[in-house]
C-alpha positions as CSV (number, residue, x, y, z in Angstrom):
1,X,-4.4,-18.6,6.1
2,X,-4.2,-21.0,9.2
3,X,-1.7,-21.2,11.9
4,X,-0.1,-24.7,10.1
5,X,0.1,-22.6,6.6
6,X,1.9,-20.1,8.6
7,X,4.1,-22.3,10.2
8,X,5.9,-23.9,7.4
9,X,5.8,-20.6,6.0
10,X,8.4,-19.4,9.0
11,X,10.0,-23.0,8.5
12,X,10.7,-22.1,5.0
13,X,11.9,-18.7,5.7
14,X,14.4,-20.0,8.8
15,X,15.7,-22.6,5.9
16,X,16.0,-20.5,2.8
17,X,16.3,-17.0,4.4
18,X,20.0,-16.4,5.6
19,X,20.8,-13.2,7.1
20,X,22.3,-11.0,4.3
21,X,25.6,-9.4,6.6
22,X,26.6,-12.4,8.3
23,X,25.1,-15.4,6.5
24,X,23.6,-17.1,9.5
25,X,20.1,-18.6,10.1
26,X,17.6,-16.7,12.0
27,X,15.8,-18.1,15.3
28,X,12.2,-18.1,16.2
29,X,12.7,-15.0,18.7
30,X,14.4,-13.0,15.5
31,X,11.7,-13.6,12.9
32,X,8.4,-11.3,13.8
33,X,5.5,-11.1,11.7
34,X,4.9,-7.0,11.1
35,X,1.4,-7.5,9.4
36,X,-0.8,-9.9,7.2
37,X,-3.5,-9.1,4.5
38,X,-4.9,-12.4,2.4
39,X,-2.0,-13.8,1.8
40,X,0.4,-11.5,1.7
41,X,2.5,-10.9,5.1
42,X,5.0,-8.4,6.1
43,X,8.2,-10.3,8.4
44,X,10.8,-7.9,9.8
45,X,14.2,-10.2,11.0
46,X,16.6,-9.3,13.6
47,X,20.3,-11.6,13.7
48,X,22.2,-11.9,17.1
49,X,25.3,-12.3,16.1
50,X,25.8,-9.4,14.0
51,X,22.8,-7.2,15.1
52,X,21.3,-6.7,11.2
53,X,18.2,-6.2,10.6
54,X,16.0,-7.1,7.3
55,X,12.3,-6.9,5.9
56,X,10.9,-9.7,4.1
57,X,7.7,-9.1,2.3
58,X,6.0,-13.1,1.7
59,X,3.2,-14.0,-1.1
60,X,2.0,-17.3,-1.6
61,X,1.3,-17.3,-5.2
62,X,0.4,-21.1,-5.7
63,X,-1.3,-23.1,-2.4
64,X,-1.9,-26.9,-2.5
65,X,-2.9,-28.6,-0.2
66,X,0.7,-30.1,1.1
67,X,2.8,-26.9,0.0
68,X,2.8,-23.6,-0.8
69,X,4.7,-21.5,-3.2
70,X,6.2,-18.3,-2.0
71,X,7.2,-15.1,-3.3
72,X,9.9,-13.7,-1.1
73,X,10.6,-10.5,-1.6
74,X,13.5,-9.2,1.3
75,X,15.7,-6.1,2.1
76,X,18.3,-5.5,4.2
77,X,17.8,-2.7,6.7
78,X,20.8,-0.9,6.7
79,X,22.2,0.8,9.4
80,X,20.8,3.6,11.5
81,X,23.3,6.1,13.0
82,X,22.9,8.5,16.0
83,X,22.7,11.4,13.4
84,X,20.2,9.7,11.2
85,X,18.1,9.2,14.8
86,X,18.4,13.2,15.1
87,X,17.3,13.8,11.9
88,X,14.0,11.9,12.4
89,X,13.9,13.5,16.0
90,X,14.2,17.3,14.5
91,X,11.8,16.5,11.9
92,X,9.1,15.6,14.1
93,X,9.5,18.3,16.3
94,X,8.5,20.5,13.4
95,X,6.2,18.6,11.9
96,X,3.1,20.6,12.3
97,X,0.9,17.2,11.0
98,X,-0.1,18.3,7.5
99,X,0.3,15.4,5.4
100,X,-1.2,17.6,2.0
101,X,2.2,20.1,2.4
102,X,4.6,17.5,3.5
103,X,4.1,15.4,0.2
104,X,2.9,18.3,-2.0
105,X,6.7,19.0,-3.0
């Protein structure tokens, strides 16, 4: 993927992409690419005015060489509260890094 293919992706996804709380469009500075594999890329969106948060997961299924067709899969985030950031906190302390126990449940 090049940087115009990627481009018009984000132009596509300021367009067609509202935020889901508030309804609004996002800006540049709100749309952040997470990661990118072939062509499938991994957006996480932050709104302004009402401080949401979503993840976006993009595939172009069909490219040509004037437009490409997307697969947009996206999720609000939700909100975090204090106690759900103490949860996490007191986890980790604990966590003694054995991933085989931790998922062995």
């Amino acid at each position: 993927m090049n940087y115009i293919d990627f481009k018009q992706i984000i132009k596509h996804l300021k367009k067609n992409l509202p935020c889901g709380t508030c309804n609004k469009k996002f800006s540049d500075d709100g749309i952040h690419l997470v990661s990118s594999l072939n062509d499938d890329l991994l957006f996480h969106f932050y709104c302004p005015f009402c401080k949401n948060q979503m993840v976006a997961e993009v595939s172009i299924v069909e490219q040509t060489r004037t437009t490409n067709k997307l697969n947009i899969n996206a999720k609000n985030g939700g909100i975090i509260s204090p106690d759900d950031v103490l949860d996490i906190h007191n986890f980790l302390n604990r966590f003694d890094g054995d991933f085989i126990k931790l998922f062995s449940n």
